[in-house]
C-alpha positions, 0 to 999 in steps of 0.5 A: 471481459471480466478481470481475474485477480487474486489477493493474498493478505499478512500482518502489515503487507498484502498484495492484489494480482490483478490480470497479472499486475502486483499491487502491494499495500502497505501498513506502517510508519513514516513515509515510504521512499520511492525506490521501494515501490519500484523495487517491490511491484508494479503499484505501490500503496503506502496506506499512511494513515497513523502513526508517526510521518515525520521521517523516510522510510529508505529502501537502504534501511532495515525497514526498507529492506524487509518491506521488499523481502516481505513483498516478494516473498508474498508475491511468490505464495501468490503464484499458487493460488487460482484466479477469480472473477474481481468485483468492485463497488464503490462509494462516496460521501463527506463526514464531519469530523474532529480533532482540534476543531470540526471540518469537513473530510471527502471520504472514498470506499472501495470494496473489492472481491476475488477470492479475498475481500477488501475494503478499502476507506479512502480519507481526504486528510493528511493522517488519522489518530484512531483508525482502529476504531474501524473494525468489523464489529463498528462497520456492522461487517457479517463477513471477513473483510480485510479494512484498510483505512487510509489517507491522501496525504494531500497536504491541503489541510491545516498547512499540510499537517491536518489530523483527523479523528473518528466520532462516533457519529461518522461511524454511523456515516462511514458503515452506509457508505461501506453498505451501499459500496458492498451493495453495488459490486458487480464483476468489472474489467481493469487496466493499468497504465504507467505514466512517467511524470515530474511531480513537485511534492510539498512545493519545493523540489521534485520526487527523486529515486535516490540512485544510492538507495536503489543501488544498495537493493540491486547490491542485496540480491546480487551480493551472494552471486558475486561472492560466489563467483569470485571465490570460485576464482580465488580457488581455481587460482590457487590451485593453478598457481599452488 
């Protein structure tokens, strides 16, 4: 049986509903913390791919909070749209590019189709200085195709800091690999399955939800109630009391 989804987009965040799970991605600076992926979706994509990386987005900050408000709000738009067919293609290949010097870098396209079309640019790298060049008009694209260049962040490159740069020549290379993902699309069948595992990160300690941060989203939403609930109160008492 082929998959249903439907995907909506924004400036910075989009969301994919695939059989009715949510998958949000996500464009912008820093990394994004943990407890924002769980408290926004079933599946989190922090596209990091430019910008600065060297600071946490928290899920306590205004930035953290607005990613979860804008999330959701998108979610729910989602509710309104119909269900299509989803057709993915794939492709994969290796450019050279670079930045200090030249090296070798994995590149993974994905295209997928709904009643939206993305495109998806997969980079074995830990950040990319130029992404913009990745444009419709540099991938030869006839149709709108929403582009999202992102990067593994793997930190297996250059002591975990290797940025790369697009040349001229890999756009040549990236817009095949784009042709033949596009080319190869066929309606599939999908499925999520969550795992829980203990994963070490950068080689020192495990990847945490902090319980404060957390503790401060359930606050956002459940502030108001409990205000309202204990105004009533301190009313219904005064007027017993008075």
């Amino acid at each position: 049986m082929n998959s249903q989804a439907k995907f909506l987009s924004s400036d910075k965040i989009s969301v994919m509903d695939i059989n009715g799970c949510k998958i949000v991605i996500c464009d912008g600076d820093g990394d994004i913390d943990i407890g924002i992926g769980m408290a926004s979706c079933d599946i989190f994509i922090d596209m990091h791919s430019s910008g600065k990386d060297d600071f946490i987005i928290l899920p306590s900050s205004l930035e953290g909070m607005n990613i979860i408000e804008n999330a959701n709000n998108i979610i729910e738009k989602l509710q309104n749209l119909d269900y299509s067919k989803l057709k993915l293609g794939i492709s994969e290949g290796n450019i050279n590019c670079f930045k200090d010097k030249i090296i070798d870098v994995d590149v993974k396209v994905a295209y997928l189709e709904a009643n939206e079309k993305f495109l998806f640019i997969l980079f074995d790298s830990n950040n990319m200085e130029n992404r913009e060049i990745l444009n419709h008009t540099t991938l030869n694209l006839k149709e709108d195709i929403k582009i999202f260049p992102c990067t593994t962040d793997s930190h297996n490159k250059e002591n975990g800091k290797f940025e790369m740069k697009l040349r001229e020549g890999n756009i040549r290379e990236i817009s095949k690999l784009v042709e033949k993902a596009i080319n190869n699309a066929d309606h599939v069948s999908a499925e999520y399955q969550k795992l829980e595992k203990n994963l070490k990160i950068m080689g020192k300690g495990a990847e945490l939800l902090p319980t404060a941060n957390f503790a401060v989203i359930t606050l956002k939403f459940l502030l108001p109630f409990l205000i309202l609930i204990a105004s009533f109160f301190i009313i219904f008492a005064i007027i017993m009391w008075g």
